[in-house]
MARNU-686903 format. One record per residue: residue in one letter; x, y, z of N, C-alpha, C, O in turn. Coordinates in nm, 2 decimals. Layout:
<atoms>
> res|n.px|n.py|n.pz|ca.px|ca.py|ca.pz|c.px|c.py|c.pz|o.px|o.py|o.pz
> a|X|Y|Z|X|Y|Z|X|Y|Z|X|Y|Z
...
</atoms>
This chain:
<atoms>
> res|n.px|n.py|n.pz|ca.px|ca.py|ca.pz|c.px|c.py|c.pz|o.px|o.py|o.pz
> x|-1.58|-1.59|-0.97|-1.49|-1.53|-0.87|-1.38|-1.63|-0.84|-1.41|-1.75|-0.85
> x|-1.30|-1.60|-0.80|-1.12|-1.67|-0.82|-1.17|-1.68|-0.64|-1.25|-1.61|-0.58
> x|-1.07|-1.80|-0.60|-1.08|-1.85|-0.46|-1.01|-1.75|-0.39|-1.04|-1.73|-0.27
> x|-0.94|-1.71|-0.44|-0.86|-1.59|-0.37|-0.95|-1.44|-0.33|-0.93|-1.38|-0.23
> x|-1.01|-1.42|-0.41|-1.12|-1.32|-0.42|-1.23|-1.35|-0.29|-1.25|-1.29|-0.19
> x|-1.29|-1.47|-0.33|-1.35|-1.54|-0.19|-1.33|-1.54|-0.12|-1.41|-1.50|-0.04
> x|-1.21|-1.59|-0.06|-1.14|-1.55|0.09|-1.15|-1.45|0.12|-1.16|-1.42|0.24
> x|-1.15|-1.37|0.05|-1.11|-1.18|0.09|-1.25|-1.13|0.17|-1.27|-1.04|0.25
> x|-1.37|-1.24|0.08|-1.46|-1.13|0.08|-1.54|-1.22|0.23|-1.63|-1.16|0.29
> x|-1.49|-1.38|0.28|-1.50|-1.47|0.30|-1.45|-1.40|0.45|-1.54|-1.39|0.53
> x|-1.31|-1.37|0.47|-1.25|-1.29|0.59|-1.37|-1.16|0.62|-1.43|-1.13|0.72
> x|-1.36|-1.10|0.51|-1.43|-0.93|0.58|-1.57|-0.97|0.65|-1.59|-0.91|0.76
> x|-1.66|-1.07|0.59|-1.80|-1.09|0.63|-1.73|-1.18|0.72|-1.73|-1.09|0.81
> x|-1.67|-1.29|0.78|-1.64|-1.36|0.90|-1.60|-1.22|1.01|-1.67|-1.24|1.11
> x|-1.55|-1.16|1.02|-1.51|-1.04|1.09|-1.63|-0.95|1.10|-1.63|-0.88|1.20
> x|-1.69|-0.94|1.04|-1.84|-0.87|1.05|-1.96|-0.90|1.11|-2.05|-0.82|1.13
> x|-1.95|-1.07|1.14|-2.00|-1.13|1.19|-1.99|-1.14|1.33|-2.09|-1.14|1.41
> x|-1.86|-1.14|1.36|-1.83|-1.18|1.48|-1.80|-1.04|1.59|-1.75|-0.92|1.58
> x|-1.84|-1.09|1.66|-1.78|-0.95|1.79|-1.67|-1.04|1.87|-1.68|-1.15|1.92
> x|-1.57|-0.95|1.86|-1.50|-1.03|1.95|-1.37|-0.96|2.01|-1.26|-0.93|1.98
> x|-1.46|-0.95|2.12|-1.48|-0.89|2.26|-1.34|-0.93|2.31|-1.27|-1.00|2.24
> x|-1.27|-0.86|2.47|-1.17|-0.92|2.49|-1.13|-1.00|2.60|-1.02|-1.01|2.64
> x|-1.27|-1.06|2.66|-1.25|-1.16|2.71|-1.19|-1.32|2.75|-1.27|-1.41|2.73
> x|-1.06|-1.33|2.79|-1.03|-1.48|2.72|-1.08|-1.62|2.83|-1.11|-1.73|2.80
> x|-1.09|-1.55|2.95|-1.19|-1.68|3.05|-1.27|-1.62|3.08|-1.29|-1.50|3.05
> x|-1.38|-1.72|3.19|-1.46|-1.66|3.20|-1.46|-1.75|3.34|-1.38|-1.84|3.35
> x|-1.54|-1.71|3.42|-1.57|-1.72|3.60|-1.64|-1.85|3.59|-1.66|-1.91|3.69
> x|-1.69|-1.91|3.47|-1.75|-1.98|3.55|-1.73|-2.08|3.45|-1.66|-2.05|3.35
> x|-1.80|-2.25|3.45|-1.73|-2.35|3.38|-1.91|-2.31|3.27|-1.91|-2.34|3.15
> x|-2.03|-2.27|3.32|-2.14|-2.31|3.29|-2.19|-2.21|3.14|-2.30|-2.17|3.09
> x|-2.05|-2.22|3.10|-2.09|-2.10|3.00|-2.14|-2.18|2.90|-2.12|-2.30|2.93
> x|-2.23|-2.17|2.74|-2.23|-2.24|2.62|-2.16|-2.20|2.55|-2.20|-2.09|2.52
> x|-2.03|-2.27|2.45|-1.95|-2.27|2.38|-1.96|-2.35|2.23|-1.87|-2.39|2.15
> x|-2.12|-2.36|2.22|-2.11|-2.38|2.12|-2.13|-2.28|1.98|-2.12|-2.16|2.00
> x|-2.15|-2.32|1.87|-2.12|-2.18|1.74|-2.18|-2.28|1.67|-2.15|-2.39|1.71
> x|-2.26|-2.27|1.57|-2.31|-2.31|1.49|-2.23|-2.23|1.33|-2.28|-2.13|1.27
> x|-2.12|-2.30|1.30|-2.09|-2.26|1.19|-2.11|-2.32|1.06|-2.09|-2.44|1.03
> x|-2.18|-2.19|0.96|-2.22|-2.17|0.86|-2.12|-2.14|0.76|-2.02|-2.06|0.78
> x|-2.13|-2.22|0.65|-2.05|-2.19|0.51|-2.13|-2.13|0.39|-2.22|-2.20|0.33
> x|-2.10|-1.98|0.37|-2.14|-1.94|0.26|-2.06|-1.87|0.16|-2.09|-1.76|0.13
> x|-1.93|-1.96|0.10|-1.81|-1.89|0.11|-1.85|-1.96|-0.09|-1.78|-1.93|-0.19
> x|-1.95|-2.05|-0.11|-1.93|-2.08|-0.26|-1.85|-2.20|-0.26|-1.83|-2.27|-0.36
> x|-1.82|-2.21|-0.16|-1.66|-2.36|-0.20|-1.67|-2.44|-0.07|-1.73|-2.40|0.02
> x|-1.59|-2.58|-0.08|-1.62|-2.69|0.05|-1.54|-2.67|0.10|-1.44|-2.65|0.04
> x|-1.53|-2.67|0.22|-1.46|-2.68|0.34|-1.44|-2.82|0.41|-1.52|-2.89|0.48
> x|-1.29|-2.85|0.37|-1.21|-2.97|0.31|-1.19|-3.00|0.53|-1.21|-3.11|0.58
> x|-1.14|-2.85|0.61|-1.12|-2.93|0.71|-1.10|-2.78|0.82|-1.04|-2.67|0.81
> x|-1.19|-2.83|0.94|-1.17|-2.70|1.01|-1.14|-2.69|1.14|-1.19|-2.76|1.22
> x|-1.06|-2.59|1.16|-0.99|-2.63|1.29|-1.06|-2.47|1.40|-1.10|-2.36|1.36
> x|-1.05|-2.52|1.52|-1.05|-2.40|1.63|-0.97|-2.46|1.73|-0.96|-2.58|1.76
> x|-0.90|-2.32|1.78|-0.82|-2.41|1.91|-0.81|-2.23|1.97|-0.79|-2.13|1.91
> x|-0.83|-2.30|2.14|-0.80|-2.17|2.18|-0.73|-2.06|2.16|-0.63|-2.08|2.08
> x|-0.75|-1.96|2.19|-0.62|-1.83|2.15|-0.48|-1.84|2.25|-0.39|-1.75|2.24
> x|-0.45|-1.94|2.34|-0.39|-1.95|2.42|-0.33|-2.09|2.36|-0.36|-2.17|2.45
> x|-0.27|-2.14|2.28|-0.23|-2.27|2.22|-0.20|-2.21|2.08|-0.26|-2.15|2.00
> x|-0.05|-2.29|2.09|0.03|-2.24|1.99|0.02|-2.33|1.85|0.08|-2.31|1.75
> x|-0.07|-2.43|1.87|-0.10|-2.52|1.74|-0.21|-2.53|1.72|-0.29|-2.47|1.81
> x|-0.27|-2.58|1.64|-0.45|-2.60|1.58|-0.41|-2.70|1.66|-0.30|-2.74|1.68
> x|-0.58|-2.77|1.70|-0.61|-2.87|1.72|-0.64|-2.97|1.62|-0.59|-2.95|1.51
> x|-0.71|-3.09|1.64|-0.77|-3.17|1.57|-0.86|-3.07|1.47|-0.89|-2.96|1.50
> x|-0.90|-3.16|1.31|-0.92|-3.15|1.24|-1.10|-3.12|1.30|-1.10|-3.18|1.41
> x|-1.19|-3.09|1.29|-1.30|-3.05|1.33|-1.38|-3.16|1.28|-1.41|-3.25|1.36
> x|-1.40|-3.17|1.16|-1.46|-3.21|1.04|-1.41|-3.36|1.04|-1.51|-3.43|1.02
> x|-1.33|-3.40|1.05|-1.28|-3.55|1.08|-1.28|-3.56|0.89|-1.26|-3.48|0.80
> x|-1.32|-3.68|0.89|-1.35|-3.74|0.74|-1.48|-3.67|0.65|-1.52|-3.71|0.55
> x|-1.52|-3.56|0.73|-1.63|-3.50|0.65|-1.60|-3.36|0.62|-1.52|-3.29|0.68
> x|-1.67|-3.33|0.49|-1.66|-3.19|0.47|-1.77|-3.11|0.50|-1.87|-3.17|0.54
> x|-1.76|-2.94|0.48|-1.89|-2.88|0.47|-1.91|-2.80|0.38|-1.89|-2.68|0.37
> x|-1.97|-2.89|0.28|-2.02|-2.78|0.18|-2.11|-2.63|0.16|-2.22|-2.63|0.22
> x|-2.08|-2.54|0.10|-2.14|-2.41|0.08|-2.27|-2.44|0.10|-2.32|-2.52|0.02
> x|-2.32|-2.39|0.19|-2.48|-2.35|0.24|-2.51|-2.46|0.33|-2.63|-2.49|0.36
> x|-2.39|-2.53|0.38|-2.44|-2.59|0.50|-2.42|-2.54|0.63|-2.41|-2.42|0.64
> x|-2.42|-2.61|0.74|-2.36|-2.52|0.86|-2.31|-2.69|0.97|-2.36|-2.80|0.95
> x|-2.24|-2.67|1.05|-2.23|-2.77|1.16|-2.24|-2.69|1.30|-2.19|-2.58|1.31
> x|-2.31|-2.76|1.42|-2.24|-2.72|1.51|-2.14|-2.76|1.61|-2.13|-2.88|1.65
> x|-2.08|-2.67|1.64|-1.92|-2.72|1.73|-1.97|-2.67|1.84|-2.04|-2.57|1.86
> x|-1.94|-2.79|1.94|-1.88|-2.72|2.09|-1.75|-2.70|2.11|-1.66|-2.78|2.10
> x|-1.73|-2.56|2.14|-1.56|-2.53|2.16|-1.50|-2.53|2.32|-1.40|-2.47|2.35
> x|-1.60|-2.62|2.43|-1.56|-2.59|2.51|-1.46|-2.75|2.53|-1.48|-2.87|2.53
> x|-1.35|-2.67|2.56|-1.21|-2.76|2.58|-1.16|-2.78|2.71|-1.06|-2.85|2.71
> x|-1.21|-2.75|2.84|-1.19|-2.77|2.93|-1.11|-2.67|3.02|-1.07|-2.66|3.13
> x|-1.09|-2.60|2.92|-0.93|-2.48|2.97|-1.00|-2.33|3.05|-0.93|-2.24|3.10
> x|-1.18|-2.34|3.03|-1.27|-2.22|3.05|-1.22|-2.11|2.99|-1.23|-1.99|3.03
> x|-1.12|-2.16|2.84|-1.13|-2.03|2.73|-1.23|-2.01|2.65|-1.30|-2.10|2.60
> x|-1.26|-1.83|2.62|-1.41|-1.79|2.51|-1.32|-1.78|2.42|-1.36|-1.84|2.32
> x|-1.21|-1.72|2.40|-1.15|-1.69|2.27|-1.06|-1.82|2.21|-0.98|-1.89|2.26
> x|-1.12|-1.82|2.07|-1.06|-1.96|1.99|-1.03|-1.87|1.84|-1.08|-1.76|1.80
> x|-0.95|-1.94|1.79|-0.91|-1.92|1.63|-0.95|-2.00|1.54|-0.94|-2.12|1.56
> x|-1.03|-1.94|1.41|-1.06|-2.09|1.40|-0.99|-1.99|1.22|-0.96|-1.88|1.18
> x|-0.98|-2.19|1.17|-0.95|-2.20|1.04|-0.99|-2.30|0.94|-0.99|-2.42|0.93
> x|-1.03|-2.22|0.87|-1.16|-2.35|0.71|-1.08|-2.36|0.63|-1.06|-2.26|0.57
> x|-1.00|-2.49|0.59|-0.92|-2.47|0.44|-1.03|-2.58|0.35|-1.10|-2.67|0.38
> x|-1.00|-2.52|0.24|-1.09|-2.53|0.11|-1.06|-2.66|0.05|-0.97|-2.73|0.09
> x|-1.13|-2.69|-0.07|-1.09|-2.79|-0.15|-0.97|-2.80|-0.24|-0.91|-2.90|-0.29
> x|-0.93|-2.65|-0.26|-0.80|-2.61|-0.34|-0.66|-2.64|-0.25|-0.56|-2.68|-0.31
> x|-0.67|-2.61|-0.09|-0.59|-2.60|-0.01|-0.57|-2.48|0.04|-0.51|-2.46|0.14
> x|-0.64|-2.38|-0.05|-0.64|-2.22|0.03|-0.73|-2.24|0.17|-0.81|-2.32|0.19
> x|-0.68|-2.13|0.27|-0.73|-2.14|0.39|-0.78|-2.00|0.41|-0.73|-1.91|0.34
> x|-0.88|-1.97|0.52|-0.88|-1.83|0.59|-0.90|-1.84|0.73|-0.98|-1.92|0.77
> x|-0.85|-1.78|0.80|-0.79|-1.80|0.98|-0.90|-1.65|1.03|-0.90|-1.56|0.95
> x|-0.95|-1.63|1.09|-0.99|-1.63|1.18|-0.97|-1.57|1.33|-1.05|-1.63|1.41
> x|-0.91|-1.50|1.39|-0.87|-1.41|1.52|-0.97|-1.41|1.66|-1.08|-1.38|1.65
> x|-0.91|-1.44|1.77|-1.01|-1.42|1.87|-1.15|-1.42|1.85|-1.23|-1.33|1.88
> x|-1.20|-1.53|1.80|-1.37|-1.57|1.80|-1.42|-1.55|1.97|-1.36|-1.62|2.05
> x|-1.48|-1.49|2.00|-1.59|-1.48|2.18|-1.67|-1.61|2.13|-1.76|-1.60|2.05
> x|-1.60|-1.71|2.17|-1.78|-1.84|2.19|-1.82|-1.82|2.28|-1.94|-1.83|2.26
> x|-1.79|-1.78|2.41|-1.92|-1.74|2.50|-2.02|-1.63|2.45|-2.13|-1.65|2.51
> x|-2.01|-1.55|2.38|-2.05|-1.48|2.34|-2.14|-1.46|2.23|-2.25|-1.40|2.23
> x|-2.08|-1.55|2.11|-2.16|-1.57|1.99|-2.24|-1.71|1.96|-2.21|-1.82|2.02
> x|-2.32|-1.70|1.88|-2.38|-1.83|1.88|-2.36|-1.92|1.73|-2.35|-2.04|1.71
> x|-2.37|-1.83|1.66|-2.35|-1.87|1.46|-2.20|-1.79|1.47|-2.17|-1.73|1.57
> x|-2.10|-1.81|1.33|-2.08|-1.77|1.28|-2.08|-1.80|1.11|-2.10|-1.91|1.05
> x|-2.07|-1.69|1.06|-2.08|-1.73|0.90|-1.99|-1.70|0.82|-1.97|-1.58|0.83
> x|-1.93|-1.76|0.75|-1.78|-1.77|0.70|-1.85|-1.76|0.55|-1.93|-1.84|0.55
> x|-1.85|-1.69|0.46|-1.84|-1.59|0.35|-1.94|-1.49|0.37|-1.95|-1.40|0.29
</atoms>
């Protein structure tokens, strides 16, 4: 399967995964924001970003100097201080192809799984 094909199929199951609700704060600071994200996309994930849905740039690289290979998972805390649930997030690959991600609920969810 071509990388491009994977992403496709990579997006549909990340979106199938996720509910994402249209909450963007939340009342209270005590929420858990973290996600345990899973890679099952076949390919490494060279570097990954989330940044609120209210910020017009990615943040820092997630992953720093490390990657996450297929059938691993890491967990992130996405709480940034701002008491936003909705984040964007984005996995680019070892090729440089990327797939993004829309309004993730981390208050809400606990995994996601990206293929």
């Amino acid at each position: 399967m071509s990388v491009l094909a994977g992403l496709a199929l990579c997006t549909s199951a990340l979106t199938a995964c996720v509910d994402t609700g249209t909450s963007y704060y939340t009342d209270t600071g005590s929420v858990d924001r973290s996600v345990t994200v899973i890679n099952a996309t076949g390919y490494t994930i060279t570097n990954f970003y989330g940044s609120n849905t209210g910020r017009s740039s990615w943040e820092e690289d997630i992953l720093g100097a490390s990657t996450l290979p297929s059938g691993s998972a890491v967990d992130i805390n996405f709480n940034d201080g701002s008491g936003a649930c909705l984040f964007d997030f984005k996995a680019v690959f070892a090729d440089g192809s990327s797939v993004v991600e829309s309004n993730i609920d981390v208050c809400r969810v606990s995994s996601v799984t990206i293929g």
